[in-house]
N, CA, C and O atoms as a Tinker XYZ file with bonds, in Angstrom:
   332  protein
     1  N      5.631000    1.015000  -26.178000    73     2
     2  CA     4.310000    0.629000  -25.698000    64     1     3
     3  C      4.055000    1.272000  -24.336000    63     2     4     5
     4  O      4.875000    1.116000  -23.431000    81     3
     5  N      2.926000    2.001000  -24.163000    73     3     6
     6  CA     2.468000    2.422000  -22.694000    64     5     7
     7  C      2.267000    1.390000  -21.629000    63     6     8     9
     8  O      2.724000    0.366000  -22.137000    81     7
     9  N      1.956000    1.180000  -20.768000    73     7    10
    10  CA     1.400000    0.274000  -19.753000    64     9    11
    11  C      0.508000    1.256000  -19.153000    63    10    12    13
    12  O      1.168000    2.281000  -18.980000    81    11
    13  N     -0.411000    1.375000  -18.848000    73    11    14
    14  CA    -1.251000    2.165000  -18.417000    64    13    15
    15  C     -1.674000    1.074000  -17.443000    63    14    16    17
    16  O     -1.528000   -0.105000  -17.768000    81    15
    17  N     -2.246000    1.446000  -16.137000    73    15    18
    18  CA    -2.922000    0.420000  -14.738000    64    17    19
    19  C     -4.262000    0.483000  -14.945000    63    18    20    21
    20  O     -4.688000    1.387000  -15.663000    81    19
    21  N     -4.722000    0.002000  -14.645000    73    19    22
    22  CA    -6.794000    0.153000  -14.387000    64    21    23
    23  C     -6.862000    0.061000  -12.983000    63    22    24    25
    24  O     -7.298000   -0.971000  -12.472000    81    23
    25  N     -6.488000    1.002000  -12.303000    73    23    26
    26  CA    -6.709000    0.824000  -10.472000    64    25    27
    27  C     -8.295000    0.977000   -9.968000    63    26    28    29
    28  O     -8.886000    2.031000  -10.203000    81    27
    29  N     -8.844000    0.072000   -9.388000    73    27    30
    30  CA    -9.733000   -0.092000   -8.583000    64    29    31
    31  C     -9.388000    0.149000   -7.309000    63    30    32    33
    32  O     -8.495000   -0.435000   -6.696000    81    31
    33  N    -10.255000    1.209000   -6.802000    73    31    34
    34  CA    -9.940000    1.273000   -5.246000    64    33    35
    35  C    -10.992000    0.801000   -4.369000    63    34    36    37
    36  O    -12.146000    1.177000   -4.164000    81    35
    37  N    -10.155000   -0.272000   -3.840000    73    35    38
    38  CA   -10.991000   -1.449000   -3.166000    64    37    39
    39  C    -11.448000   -0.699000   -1.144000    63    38    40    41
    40  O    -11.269000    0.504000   -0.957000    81    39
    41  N    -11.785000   -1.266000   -0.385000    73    39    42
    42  CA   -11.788000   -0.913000    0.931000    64    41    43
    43  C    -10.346000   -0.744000    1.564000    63    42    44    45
    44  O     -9.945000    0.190000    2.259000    81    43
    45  N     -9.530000   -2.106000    1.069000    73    43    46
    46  CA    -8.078000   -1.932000    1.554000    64    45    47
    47  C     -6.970000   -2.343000    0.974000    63    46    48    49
    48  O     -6.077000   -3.059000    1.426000    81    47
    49  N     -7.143000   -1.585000   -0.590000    73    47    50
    50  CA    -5.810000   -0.833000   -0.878000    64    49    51
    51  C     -6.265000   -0.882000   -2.527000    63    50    52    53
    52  O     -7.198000   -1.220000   -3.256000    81    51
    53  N     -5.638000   -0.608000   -2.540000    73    51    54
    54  CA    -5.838000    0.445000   -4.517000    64    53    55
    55  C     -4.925000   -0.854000   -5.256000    63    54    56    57
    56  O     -3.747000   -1.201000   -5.174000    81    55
    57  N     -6.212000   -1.402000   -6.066000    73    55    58
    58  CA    -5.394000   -2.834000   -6.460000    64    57    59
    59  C     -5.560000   -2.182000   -7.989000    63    58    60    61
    60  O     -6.558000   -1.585000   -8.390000    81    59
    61  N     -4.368000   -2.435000   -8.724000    73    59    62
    62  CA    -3.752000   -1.922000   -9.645000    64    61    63
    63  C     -3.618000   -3.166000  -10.866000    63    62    64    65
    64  O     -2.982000   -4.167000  -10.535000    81    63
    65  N     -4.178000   -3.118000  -12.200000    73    63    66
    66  CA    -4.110000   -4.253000  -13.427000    64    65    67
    67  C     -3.490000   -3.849000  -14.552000    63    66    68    69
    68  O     -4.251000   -3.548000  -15.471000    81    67
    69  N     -2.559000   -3.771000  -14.713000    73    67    70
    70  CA    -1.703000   -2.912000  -16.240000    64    69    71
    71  C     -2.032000   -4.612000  -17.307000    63    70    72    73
    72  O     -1.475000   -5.707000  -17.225000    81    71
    73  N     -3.146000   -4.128000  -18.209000    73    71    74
    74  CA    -3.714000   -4.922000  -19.192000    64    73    75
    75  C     -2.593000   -5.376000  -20.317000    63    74    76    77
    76  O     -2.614000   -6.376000  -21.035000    81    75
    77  N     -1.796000   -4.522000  -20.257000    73    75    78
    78  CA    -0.614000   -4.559000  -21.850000    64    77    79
    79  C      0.628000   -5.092000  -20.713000    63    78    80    81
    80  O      1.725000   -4.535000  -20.745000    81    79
    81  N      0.401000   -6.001000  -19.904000    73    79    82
    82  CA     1.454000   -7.018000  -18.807000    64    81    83
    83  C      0.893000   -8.364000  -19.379000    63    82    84    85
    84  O      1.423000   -9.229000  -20.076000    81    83
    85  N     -0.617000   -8.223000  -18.737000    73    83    86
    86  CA    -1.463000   -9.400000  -18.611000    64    85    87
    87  C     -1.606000  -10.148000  -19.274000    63    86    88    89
    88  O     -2.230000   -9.800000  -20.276000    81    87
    89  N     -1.260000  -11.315000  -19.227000    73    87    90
    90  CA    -1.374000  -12.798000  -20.794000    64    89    91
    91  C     -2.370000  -13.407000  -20.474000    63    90    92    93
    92  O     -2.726000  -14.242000  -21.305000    81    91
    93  N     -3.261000  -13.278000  -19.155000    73    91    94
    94  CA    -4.421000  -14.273000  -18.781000    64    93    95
    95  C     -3.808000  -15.859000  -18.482000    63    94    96    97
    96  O     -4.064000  -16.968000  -18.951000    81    95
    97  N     -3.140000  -15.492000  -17.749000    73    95    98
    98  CA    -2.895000  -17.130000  -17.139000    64    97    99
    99  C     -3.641000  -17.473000  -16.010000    63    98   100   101
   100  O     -3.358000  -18.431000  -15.291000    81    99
   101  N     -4.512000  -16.780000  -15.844000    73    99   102
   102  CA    -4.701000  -16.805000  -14.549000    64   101   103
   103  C     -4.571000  -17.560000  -13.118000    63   102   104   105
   104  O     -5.387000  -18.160000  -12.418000    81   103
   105  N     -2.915000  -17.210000  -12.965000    73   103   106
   106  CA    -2.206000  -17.737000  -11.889000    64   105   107
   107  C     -2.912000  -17.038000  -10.849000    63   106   108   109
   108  O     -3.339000  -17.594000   -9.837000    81   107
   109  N     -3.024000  -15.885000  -11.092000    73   107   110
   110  CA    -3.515000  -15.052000   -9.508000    64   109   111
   111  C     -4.733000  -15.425000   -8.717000    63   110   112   113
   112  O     -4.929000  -15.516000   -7.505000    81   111
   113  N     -5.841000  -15.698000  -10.252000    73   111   114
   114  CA    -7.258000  -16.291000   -9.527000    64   113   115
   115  C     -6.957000  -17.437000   -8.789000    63   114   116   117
   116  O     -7.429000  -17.360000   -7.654000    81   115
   117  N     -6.200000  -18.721000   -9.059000    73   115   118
   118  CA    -5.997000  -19.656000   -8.484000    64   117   119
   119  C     -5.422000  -19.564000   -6.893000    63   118   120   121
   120  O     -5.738000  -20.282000   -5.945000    81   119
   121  N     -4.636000  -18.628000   -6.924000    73   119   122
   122  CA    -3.811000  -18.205000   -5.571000    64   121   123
   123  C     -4.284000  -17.651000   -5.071000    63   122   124   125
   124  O     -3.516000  -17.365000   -4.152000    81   123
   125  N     -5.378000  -17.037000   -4.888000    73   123   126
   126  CA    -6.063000  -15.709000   -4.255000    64   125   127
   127  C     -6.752000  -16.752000   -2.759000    63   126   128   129
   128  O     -7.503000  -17.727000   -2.757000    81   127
   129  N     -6.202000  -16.131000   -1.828000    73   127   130
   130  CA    -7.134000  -16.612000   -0.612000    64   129   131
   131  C     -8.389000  -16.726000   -0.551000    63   130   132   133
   132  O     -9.005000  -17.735000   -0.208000    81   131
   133  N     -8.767000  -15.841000   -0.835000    73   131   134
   134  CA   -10.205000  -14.599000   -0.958000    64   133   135
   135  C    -11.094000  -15.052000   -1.637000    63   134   136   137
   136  O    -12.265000  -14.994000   -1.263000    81   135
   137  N    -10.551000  -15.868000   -3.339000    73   135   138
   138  CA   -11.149000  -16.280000   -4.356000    64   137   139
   139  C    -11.721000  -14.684000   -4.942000    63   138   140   141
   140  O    -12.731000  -14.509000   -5.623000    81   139
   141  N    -10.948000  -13.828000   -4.552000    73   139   142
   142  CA   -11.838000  -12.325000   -5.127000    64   141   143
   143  C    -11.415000  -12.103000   -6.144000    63   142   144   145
   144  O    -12.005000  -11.137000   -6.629000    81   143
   145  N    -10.325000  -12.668000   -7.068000    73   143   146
   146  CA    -9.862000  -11.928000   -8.058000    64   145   147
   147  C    -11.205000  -12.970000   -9.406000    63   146   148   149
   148  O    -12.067000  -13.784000   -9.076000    81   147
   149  N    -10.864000  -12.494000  -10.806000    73   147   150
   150  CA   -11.981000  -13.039000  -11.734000    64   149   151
   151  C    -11.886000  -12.493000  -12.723000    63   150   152   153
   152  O    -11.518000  -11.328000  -12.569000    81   151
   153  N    -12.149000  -12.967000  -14.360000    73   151   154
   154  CA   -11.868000  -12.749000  -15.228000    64   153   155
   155  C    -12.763000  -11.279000  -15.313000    63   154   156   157
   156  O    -13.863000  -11.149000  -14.776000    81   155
   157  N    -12.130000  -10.295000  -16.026000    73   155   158
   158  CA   -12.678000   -9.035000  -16.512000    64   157   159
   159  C    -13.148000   -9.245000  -18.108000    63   158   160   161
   160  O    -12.875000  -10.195000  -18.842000    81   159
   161  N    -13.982000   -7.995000  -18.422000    73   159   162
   162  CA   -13.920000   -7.823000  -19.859000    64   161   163
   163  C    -13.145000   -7.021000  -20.575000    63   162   164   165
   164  O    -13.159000   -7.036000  -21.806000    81   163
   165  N    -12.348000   -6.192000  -19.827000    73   163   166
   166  CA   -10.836000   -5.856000  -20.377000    64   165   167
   167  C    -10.015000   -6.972000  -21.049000    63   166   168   169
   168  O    -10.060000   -8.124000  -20.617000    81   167
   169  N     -9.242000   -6.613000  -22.140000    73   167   170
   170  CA    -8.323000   -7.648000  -22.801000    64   169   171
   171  C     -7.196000   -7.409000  -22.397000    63   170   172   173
   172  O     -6.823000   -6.251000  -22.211000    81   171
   173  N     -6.479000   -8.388000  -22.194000    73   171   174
   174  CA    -4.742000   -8.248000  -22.138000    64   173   175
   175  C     -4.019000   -7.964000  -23.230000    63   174   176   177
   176  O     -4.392000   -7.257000  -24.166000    81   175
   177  N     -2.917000   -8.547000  -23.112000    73   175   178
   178  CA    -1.973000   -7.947000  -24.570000    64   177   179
   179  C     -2.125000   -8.640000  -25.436000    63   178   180   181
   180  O     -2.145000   -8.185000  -26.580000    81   179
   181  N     -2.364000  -10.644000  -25.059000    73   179   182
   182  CA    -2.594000  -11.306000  -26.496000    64   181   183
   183  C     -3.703000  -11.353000  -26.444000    63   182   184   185
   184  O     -3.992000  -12.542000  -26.577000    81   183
   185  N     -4.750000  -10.665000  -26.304000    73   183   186
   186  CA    -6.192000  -10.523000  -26.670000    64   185   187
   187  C     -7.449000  -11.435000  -25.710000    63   186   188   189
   188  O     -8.671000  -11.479000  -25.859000    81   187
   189  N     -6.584000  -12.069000  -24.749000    73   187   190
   190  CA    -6.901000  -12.426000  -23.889000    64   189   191
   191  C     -7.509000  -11.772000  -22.690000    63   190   192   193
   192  O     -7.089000  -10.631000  -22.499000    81   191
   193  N     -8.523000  -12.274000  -21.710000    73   191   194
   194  CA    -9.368000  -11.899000  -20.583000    64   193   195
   195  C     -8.314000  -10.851000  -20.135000    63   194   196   197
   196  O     -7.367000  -10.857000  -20.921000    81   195
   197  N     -8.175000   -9.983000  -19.163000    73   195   198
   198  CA    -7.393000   -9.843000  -17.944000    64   197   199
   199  C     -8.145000   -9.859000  -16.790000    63   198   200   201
   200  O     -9.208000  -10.438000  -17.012000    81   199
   201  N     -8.074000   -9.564000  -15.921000    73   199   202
   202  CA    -8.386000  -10.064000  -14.225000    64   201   203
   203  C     -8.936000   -8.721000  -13.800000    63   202   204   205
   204  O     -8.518000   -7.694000  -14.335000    81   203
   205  N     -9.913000   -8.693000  -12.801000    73   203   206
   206  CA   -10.055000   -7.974000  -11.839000    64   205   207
   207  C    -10.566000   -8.348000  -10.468000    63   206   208   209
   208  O    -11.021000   -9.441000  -10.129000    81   207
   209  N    -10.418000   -7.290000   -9.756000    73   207   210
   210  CA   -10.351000   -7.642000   -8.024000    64   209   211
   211  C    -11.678000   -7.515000   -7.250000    63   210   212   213
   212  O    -12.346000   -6.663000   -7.836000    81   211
   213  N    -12.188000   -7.884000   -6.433000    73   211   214
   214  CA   -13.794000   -7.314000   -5.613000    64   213   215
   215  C    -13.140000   -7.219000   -4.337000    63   214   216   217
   216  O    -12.219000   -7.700000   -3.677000    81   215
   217  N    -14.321000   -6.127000   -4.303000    73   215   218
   218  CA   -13.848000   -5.660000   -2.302000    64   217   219
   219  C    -13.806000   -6.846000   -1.294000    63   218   220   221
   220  O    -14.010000   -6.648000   -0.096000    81   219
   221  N    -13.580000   -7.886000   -1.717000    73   219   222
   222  CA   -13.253000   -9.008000   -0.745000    64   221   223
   223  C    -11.663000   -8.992000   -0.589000    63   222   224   225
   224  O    -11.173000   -9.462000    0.438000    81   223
   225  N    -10.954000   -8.526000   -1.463000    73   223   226
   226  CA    -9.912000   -8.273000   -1.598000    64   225   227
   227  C     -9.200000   -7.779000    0.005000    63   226   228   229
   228  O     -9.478000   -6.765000    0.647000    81   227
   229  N     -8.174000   -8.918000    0.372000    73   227   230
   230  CA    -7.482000   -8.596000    1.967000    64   229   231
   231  C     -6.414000   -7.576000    2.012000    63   230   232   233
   232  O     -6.141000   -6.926000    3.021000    81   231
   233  N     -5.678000   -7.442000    0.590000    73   231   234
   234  CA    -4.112000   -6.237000    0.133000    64   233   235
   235  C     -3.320000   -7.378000    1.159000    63   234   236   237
   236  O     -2.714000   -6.974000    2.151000    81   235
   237  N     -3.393000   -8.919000    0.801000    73   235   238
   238  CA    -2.359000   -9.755000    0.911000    64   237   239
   239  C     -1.273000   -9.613000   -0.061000    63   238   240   241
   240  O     -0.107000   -9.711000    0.322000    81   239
   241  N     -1.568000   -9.387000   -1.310000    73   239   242
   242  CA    -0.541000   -8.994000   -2.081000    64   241   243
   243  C     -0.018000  -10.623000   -2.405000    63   242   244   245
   244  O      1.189000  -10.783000   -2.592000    81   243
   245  N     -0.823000  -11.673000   -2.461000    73   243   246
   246  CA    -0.160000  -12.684000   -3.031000    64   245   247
   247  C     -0.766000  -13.078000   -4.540000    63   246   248   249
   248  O     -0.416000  -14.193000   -4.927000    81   247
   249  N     -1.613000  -12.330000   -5.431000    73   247   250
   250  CA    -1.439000  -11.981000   -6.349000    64   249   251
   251  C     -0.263000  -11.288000   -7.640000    63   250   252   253
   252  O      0.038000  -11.681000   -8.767000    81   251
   253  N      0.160000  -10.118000   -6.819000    73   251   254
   254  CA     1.188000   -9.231000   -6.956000    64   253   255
   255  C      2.334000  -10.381000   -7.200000    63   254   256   257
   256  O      2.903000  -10.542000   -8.280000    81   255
   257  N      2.573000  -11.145000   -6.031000    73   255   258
   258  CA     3.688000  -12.196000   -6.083000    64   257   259
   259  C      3.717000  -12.967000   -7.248000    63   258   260   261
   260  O      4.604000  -12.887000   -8.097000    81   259
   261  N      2.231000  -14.118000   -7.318000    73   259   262
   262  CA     2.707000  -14.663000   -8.245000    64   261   263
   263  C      2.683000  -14.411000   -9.293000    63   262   264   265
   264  O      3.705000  -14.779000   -9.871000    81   263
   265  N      1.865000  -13.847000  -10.001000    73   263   266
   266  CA     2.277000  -13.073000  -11.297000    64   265   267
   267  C      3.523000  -12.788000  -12.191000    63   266   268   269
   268  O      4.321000  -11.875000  -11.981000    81   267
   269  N      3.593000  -13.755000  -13.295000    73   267   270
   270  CA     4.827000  -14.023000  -13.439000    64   269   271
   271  C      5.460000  -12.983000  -14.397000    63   270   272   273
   272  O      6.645000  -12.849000  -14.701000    81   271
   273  N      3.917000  -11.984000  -14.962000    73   271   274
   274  CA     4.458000  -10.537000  -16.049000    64   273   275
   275  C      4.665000   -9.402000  -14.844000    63   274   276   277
   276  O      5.399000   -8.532000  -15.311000    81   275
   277  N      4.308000   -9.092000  -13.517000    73   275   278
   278  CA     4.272000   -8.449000  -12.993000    64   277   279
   279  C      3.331000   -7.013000  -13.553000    63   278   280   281
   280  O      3.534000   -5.827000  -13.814000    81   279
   281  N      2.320000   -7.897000  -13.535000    73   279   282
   282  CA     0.801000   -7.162000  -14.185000    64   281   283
   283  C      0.004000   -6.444000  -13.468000    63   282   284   285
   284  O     -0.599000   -5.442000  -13.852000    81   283
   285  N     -0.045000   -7.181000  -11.860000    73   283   286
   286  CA    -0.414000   -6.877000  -10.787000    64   285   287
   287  C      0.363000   -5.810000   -9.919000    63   286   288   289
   288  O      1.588000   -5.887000   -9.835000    81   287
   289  N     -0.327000   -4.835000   -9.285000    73   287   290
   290  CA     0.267000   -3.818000   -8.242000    64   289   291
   291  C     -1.026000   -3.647000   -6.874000    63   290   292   293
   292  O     -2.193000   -3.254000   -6.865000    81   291
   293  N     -0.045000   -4.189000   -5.785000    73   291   294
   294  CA    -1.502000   -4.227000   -4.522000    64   293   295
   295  C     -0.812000   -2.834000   -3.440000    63   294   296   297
   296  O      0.342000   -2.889000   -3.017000    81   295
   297  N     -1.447000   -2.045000   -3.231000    73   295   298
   298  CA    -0.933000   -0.783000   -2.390000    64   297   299
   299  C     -1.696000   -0.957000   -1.613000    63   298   300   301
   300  O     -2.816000   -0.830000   -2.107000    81   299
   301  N     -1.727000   -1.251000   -0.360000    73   299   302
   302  CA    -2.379000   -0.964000    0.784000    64   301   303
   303  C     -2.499000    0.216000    1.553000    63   302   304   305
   304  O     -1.562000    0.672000    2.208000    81   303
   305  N     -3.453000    0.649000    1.502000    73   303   306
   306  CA    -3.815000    1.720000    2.456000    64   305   307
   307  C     -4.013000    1.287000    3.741000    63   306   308   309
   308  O     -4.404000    0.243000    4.262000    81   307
   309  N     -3.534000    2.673000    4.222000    73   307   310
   310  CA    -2.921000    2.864000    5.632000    64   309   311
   311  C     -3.971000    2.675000    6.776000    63   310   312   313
   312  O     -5.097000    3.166000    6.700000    81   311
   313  N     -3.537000    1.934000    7.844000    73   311   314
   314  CA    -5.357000    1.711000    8.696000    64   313   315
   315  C     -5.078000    2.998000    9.481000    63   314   316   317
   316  O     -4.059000    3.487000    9.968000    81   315
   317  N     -6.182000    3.312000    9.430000    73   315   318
   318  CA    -6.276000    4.840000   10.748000    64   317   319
   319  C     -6.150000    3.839000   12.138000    63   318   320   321
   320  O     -6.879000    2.848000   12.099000    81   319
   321  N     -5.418000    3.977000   13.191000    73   319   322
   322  CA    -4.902000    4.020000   14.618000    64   321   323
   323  C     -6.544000    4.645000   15.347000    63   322   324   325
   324  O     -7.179000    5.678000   15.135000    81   323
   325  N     -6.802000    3.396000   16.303000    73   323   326
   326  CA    -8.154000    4.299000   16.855000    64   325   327
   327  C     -7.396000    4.425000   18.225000    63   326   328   329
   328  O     -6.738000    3.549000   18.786000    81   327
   329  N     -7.666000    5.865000   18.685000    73   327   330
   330  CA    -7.437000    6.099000   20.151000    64   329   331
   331  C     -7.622000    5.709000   21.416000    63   330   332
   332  O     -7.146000    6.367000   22.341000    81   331
């Protein structure tokens, strides 16, 4: 089986959803500080919702955590240093 990601690149950081992980429990929406994460119209593997992210999104990465298929990938991009 592939896992392929659906990366959205948010303001701060390239939040990453591999659909053939995702069972739709949605542990992450519940945990999300932000409340940014939310059911998609992508399906998961048992034919279920999977999740996606909105630019409210902080790249806390406590999504990533709880996620118990490890479905989620949060990469934060790098802040530019102002002089």
């Amino acid at each position: 089986m592939e896992f392929k990601g659906r990366t959205l690149e948010l303001t701060k950081c390239d939040w990453t959803l591999f659909p053939g992980l995702c069972k739709g429990c949605g542990l992450c929406i519940q945990k999300c500080p932000k409340k940014c994460i939310a059911w998609s119209k992508v399906l998961g593997v048992y034919g279920t919702p999977a999740v996606e992210a909105n630019d409210d999104c902080i790249a806390c990465g406590i999504c990533q955590m709880v996620c118990p298929d490890t479905a989620i990938r949060v990469d934060k991009k790098a802040v530019a240093k102002q002089a």
